[in-house]
C-alpha positions as YAML, in Angstrom:
chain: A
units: angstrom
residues:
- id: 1
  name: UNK
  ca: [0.00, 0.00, 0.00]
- id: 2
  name: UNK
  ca: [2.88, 2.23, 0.86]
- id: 3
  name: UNK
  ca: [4.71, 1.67, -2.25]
- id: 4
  name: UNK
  ca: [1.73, 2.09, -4.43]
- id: 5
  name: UNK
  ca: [0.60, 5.41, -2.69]
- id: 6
  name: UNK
  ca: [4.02, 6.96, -3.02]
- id: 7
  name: UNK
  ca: [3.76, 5.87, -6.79]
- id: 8
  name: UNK
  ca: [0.87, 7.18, -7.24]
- id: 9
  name: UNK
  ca: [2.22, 10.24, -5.68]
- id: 10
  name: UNK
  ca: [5.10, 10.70, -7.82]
- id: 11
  name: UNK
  ca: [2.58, 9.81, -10.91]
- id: 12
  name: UNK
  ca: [0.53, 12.67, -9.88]
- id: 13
  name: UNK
  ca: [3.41, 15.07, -9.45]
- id: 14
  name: UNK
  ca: [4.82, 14.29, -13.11]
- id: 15
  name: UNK
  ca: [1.20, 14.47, -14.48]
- id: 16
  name: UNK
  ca: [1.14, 18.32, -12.92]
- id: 17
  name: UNK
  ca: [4.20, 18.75, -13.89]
- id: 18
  name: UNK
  ca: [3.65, 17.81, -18.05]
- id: 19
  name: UNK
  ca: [0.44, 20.19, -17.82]
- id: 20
  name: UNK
  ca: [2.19, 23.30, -16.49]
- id: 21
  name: UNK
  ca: [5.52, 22.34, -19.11]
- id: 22
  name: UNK
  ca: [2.79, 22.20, -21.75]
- id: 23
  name: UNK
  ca: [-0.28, 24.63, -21.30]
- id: 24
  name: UNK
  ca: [1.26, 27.76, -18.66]
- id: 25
  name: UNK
  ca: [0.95, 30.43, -21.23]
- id: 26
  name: UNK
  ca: [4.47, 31.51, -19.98]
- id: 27
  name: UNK
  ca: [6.16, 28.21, -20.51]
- id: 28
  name: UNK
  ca: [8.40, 29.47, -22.97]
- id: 29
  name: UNK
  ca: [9.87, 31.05, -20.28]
- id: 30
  name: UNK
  ca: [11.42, 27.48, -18.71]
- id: 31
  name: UNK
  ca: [13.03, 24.98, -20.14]
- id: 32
  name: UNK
  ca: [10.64, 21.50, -21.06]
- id: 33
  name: UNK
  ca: [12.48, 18.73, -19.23]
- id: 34
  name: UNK
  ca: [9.69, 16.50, -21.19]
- id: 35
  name: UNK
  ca: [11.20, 17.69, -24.69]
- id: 36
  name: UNK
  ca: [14.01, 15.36, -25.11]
- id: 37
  name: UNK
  ca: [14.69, 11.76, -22.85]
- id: 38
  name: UNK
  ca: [17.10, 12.24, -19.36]
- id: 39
  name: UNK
  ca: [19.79, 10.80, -19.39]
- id: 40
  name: UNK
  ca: [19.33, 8.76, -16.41]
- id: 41
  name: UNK
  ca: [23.24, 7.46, -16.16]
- id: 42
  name: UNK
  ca: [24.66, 11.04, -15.80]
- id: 43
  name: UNK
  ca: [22.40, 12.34, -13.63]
- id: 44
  name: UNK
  ca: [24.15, 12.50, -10.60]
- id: 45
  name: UNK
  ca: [21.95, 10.86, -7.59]
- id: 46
  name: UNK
  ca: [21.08, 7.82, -9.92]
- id: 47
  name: UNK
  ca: [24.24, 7.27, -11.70]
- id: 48
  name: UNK
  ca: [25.92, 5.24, -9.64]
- id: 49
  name: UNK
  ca: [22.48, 2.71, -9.36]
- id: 50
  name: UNK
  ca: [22.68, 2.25, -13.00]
- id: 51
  name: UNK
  ca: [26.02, 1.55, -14.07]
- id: 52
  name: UNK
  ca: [25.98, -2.24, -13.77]
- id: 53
  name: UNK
  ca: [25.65, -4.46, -16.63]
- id: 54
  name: UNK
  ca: [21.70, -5.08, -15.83]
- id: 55
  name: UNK
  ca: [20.34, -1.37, -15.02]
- id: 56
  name: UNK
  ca: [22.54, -0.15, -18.49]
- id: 57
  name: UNK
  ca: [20.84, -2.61, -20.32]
- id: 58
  name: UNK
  ca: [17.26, -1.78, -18.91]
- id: 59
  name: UNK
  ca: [17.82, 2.00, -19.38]
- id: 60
  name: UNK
  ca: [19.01, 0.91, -22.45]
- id: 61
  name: UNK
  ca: [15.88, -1.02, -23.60]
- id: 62
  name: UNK
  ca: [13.61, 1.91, -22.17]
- id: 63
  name: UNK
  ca: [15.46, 4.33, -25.04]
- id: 64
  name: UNK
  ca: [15.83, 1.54, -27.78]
- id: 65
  name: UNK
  ca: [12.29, 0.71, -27.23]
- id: 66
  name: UNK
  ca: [10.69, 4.39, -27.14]
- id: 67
  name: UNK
  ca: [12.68, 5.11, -29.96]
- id: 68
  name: UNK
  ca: [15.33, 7.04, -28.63]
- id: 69
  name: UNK
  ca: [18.28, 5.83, -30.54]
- id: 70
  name: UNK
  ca: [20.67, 8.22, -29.76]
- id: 71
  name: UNK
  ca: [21.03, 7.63, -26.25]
- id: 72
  name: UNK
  ca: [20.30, 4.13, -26.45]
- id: 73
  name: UNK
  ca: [22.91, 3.72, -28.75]
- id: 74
  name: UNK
  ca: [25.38, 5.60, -25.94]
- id: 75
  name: UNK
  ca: [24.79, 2.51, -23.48]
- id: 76
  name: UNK
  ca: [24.71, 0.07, -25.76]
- id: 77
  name: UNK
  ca: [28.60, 1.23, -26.94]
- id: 78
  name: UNK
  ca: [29.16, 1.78, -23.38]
- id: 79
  name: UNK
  ca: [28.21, -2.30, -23.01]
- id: 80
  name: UNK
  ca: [30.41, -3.56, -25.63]
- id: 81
  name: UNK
  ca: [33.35, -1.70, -24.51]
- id: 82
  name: UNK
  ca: [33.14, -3.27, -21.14]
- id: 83
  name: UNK
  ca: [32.50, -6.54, -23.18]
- id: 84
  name: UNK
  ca: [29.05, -6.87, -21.82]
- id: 85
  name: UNK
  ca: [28.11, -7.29, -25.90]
- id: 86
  name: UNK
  ca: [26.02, -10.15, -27.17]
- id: 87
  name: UNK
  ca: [24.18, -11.09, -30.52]
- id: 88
  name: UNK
  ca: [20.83, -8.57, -28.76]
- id: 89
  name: UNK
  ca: [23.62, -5.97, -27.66]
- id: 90
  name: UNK
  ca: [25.27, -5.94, -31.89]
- id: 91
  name: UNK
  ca: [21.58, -6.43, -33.37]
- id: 92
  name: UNK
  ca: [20.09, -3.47, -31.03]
- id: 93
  name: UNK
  ca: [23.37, -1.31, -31.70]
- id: 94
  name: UNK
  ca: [23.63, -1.81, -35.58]
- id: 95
  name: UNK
  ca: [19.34, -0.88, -35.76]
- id: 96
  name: UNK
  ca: [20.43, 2.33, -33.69]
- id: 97
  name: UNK
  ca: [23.38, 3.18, -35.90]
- id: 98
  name: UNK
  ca: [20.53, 2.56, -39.03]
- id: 99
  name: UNK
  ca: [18.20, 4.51, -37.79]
- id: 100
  name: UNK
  ca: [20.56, 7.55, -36.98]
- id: 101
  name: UNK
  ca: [21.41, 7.21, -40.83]
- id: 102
  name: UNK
  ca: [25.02, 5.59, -40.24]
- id: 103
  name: UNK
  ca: [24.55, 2.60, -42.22]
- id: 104
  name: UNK
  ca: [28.65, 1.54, -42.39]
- id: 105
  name: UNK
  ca: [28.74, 1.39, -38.31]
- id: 106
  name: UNK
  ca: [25.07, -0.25, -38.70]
- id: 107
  name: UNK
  ca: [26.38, -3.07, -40.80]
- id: 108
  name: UNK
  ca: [29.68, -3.71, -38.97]
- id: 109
  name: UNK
  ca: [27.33, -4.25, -35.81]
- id: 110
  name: UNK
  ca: [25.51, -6.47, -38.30]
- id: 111
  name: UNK
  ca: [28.30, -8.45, -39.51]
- id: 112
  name: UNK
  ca: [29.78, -8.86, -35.54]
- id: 113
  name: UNK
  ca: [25.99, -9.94, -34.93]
- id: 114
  name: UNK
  ca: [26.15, -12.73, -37.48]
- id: 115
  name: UNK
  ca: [29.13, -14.23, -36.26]
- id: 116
  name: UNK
  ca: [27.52, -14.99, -32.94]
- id: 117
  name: UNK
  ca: [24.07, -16.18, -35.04]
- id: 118
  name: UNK
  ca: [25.00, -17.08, -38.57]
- id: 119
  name: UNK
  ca: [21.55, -18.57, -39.00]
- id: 120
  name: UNK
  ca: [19.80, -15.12, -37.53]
- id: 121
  name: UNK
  ca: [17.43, -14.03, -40.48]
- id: 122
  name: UNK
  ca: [16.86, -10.94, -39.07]
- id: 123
  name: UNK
  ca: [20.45, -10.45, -39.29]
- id: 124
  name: UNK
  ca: [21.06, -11.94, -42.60]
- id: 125
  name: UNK
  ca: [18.07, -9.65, -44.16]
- id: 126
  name: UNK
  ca: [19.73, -6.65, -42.21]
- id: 127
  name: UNK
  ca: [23.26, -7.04, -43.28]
- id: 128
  name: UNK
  ca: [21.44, -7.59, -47.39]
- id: 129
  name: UNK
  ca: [19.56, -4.16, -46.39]
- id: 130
  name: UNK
  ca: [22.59, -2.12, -45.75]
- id: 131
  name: UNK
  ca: [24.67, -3.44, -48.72]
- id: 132
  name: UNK
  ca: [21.54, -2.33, -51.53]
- id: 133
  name: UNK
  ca: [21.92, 0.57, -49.84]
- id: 134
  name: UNK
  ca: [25.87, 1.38, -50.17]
- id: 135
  name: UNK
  ca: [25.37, -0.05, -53.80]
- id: 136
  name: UNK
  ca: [26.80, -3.23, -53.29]
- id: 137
  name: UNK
  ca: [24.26, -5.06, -55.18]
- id: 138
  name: UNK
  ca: [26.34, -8.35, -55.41]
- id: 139
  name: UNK
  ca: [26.99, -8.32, -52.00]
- id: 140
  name: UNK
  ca: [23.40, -7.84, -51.02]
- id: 141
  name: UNK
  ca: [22.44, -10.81, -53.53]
- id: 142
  name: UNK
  ca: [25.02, -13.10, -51.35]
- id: 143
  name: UNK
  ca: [22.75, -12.50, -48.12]
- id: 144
  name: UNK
  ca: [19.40, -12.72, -49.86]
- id: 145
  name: UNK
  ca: [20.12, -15.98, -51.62]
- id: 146
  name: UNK
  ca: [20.90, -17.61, -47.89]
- id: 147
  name: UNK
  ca: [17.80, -16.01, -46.35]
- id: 148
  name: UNK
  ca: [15.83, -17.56, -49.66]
- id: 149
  name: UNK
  ca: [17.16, -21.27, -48.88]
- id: 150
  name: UNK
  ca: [15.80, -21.37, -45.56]
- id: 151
  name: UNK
  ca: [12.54, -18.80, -46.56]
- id: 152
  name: UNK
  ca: [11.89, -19.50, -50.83]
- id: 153
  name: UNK
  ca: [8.33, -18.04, -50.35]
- id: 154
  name: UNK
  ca: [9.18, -15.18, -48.96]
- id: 155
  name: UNK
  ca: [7.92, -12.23, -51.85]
- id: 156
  name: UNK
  ca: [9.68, -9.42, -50.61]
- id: 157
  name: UNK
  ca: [12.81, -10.97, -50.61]
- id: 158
  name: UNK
  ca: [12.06, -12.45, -53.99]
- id: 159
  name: UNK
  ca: [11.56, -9.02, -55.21]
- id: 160
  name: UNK
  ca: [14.59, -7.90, -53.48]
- id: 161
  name: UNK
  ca: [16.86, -10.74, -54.91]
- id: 162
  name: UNK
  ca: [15.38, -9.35, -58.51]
- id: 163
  name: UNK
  ca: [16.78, -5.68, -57.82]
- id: 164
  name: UNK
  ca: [20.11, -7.11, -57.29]
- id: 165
  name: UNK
  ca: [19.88, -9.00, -60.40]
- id: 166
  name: UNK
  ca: [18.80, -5.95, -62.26]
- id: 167
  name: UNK
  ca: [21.08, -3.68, -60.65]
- id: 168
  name: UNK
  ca: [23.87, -6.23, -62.16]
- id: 169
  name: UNK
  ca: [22.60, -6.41, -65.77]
- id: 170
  name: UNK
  ca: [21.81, -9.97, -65.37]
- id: 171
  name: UNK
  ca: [18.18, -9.13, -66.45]
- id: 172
  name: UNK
  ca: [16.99, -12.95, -67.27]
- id: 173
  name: UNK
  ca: [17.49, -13.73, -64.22]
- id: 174
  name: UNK
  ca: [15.80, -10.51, -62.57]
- id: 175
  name: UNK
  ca: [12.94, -11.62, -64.56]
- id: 176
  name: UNK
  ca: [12.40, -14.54, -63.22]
- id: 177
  name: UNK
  ca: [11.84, -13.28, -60.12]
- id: 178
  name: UNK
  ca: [9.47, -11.06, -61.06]
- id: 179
  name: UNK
  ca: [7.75, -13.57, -62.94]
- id: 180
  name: UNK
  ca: [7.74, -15.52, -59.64]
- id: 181
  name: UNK
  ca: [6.27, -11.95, -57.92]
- id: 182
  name: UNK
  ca: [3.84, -11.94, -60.69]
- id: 183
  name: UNK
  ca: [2.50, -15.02, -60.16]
- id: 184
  name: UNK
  ca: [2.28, -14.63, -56.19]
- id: 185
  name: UNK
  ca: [1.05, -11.59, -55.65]
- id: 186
  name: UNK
  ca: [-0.52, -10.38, -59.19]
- id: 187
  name: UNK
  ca: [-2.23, -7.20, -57.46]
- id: 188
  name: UNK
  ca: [0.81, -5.90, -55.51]
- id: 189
  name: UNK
  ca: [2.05, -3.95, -59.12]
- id: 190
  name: UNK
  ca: [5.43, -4.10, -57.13]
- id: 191
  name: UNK
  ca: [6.60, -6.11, -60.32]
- id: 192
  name: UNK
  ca: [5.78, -3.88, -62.81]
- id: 193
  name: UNK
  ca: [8.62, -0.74, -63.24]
- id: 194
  name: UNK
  ca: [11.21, -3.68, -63.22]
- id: 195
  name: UNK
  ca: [9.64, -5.81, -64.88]
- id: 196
  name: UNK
  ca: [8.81, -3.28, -67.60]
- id: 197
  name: UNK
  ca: [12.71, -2.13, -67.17]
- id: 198
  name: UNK
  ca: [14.30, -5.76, -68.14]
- id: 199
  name: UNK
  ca: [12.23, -6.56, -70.71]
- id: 200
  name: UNK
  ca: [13.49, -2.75, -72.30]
- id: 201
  name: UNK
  ca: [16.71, -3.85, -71.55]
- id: 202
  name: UNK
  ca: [16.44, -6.97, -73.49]
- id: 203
  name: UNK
  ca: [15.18, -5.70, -76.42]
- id: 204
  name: UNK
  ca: [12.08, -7.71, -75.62]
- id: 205
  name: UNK
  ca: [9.46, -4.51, -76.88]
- id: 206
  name: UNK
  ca: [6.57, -6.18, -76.99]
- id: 207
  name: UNK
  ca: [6.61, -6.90, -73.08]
- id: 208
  name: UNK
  ca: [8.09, -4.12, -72.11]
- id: 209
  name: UNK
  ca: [4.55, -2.17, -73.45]
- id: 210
  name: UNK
  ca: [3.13, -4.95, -72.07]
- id: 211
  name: UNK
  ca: [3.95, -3.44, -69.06]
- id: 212
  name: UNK
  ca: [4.49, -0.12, -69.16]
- id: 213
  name: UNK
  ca: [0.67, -0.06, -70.12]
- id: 214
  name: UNK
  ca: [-0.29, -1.76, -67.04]
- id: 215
  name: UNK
  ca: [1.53, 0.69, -65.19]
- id: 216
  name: UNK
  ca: [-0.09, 3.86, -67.18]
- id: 217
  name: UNK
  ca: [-3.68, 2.13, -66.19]
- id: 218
  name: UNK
  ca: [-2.54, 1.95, -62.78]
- id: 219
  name: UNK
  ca: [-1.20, 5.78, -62.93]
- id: 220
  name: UNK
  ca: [1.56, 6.03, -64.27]
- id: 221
  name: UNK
  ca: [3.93, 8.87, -62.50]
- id: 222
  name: UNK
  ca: [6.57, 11.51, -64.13]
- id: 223
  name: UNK
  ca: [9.27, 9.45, -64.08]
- id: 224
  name: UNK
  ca: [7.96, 6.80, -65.70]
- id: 225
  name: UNK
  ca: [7.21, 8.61, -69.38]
- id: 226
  name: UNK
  ca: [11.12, 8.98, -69.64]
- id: 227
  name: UNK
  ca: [11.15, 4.94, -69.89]
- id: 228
  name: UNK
  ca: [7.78, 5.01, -72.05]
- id: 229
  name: UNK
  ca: [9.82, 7.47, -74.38]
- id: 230
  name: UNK
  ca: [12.76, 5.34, -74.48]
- id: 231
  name: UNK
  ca: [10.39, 2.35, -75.75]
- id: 232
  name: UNK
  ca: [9.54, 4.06, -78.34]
- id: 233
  name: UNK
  ca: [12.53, 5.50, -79.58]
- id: 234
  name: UNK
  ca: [14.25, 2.21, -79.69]
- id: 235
  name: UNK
  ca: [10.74, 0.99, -81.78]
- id: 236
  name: UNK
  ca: [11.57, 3.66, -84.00]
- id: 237
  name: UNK
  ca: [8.50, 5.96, -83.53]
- id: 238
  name: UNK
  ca: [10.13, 9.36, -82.91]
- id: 239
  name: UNK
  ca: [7.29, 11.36, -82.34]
- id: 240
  name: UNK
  ca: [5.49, 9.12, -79.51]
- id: 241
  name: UNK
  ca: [8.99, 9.15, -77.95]
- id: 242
  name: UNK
  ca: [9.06, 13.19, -77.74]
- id: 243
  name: UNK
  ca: [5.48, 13.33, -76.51]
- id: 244
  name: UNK
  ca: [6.35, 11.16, -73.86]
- id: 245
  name: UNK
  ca: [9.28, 12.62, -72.98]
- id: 246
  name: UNK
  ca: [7.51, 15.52, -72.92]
- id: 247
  name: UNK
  ca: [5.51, 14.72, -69.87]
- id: 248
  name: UNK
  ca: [8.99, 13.20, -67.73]
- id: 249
  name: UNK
  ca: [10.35, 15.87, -65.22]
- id: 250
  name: UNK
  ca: [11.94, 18.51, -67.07]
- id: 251
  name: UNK
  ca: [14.64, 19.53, -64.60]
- id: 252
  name: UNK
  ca: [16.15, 16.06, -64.80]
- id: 253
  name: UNK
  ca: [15.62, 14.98, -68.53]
- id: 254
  name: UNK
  ca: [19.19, 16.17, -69.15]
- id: 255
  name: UNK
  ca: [21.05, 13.53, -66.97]
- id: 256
  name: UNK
  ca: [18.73, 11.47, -67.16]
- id: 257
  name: UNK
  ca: [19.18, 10.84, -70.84]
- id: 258
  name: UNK
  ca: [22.68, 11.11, -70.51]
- id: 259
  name: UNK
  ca: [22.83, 7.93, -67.90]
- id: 260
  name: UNK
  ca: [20.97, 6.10, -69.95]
- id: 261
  name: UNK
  ca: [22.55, 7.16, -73.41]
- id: 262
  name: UNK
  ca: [24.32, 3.73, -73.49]
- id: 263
  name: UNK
  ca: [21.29, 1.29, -72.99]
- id: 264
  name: UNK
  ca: [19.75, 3.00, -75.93]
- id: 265
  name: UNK
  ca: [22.86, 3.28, -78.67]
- id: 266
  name: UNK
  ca: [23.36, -0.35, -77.79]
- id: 267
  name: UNK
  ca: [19.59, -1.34, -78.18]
- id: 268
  name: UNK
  ca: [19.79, 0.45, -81.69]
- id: 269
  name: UNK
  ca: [18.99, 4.04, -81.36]
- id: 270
  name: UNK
  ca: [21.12, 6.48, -84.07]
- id: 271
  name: UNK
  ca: [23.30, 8.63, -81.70]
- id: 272
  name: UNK
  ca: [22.46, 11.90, -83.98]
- id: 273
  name: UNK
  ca: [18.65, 11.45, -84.03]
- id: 274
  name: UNK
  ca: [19.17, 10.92, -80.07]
- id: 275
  name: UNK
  ca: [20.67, 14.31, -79.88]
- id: 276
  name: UNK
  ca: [18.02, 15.79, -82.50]
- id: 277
  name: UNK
  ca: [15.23, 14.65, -80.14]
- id: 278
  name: UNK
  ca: [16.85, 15.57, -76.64]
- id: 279
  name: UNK
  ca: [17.69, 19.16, -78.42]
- id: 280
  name: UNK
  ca: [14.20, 19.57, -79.49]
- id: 281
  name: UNK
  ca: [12.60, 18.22, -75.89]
- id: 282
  name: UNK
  ca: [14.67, 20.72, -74.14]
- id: 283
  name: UNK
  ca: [13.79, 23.81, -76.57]
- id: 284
  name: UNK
  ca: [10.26, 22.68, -76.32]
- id: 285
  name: UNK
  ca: [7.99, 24.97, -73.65]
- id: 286
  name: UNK
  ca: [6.49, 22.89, -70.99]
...
């Protein structure tokens, strides 16, 4: 009874104490204790009670799980320097580092995770994560292929998998992961810029309308008319290609054409007319 009447004292006192930080019309005035989380090991009369390897990693939990990752990720570095680190401790600190935006300290927390649990998919699907997003495409494909063997229905990292295909040029296989996308999920439309994309890139132009009209009856966004116009210039049918490229963003047509210059001399588009039609897109009012 004691305990709970002192906690509900203390409740009460915090509760007054959020109302006057949040509606005194002069509360600009004092500084909001409530705006940011306390730092509970350097405040003074509790730091000594929480500097063992049990209250760190509660106070620790508290931030990580309210989504404080900042000062979670403090104790959790703090942990692993005093080798207090296990596969939670790596997995906990390489999500902190990810969501702070610091995916090369994310994935070495990853990679230290996975040696304690090689068979972790969380891990594995992590680790593939941060590599697509440094660019490492082949790297990535290394992690999603072992999460596949143990999870081959898995459509998200089926669709993943295809990305790294695509991002390789290997663009049969990328397909037939998309195919397998297709045939799982047909609504999803996840499929359908890649899809669209490999069959371009094959020369296969049949399919790639194919798709890019399933994507235009779905609602089809800016971007996508720079690919529509490249469909048609490799088909030969100039003026369908400067219409659509008509309605792609403007203010990126430029490099846009010029990163994908190569796809399209080596699918068969003349290099002058190229330069005739990006010339007259660019002169063109909007």
């Amino acid at each position: 009874p004691k305990a709970a009447s002192r906690a509900q004292l203390v409740g009460n006192y915090v509760q007054s104490l959020y109302r006057f930080f949040e509606l005194f019309r002069r509360k600009g005035e004092f500084k909001n204790p409530f705006e940011s989380p306390i730092n509970f090991v350097t405040v003074e009369v509790l730091g000594n009670s929480v500097r063992d390897e049990e209250a760190l990693r509660l106070v620790a939990e508290f931030y990580f799980k309210h989504g404080y990752y900042t000062e979670a990720l403090g104790l959790f570095e703090l942990l692993l320097k005093r080798g207090d680190g296990d596969t939670q401790i790596y997995q906990k600190t390489g999500y902190s580092y990810q969501r702070l935006g610091d995916v090369n300290k994310a994935l070495d927390m990853y990679l230290k995770a996975e040696i304690l649990a090689p068979e972790s998919m969380w891990i594995l699907k992590r680790i593939a994560h941060c590599y697509r997003i440094m660019s490492l495409p082949a790297k990535a494909l290394e992690y999603y292929e072992r999460v596949a063997a143990k999870h081959d229905d898995d459509i998200n990292i089926t669709l993943s998998m295809g990305h790294c295909l695509m991002e390789l040029g290997r663009y049969h296989d990328a397909i037939r992961h998309y195919f397998k996308v297709e045939f799982l999920t047909a609504d999803s439309g996840k499929h359908l810029r890649p899809m669209a994309w490999c069959s371009l890139m094959l020369g296969d132009l049949d399919r790639a309308e194919k798709y890019y009209n399933k994507i235009i009856a779905r609602g089809a966004e800016p971007s996508d008319y720079l690919n529509i116009g490249h469909l048609y210039m490799i088909k030969g049918d100039i003026m369908s290609a400067i219409d659509n490229y008509d309605k792609s963003p403007r203010h990126t047509f430029a490099s846009s054409m010029s990163a994908d210059r190569e796809h399209l001399l080596r699918l068969g588009v003349d290099g002058i007319l190229l330069n005739l039609v990006i010339d007259k897109v660019l002169s063109s009012e909007k």
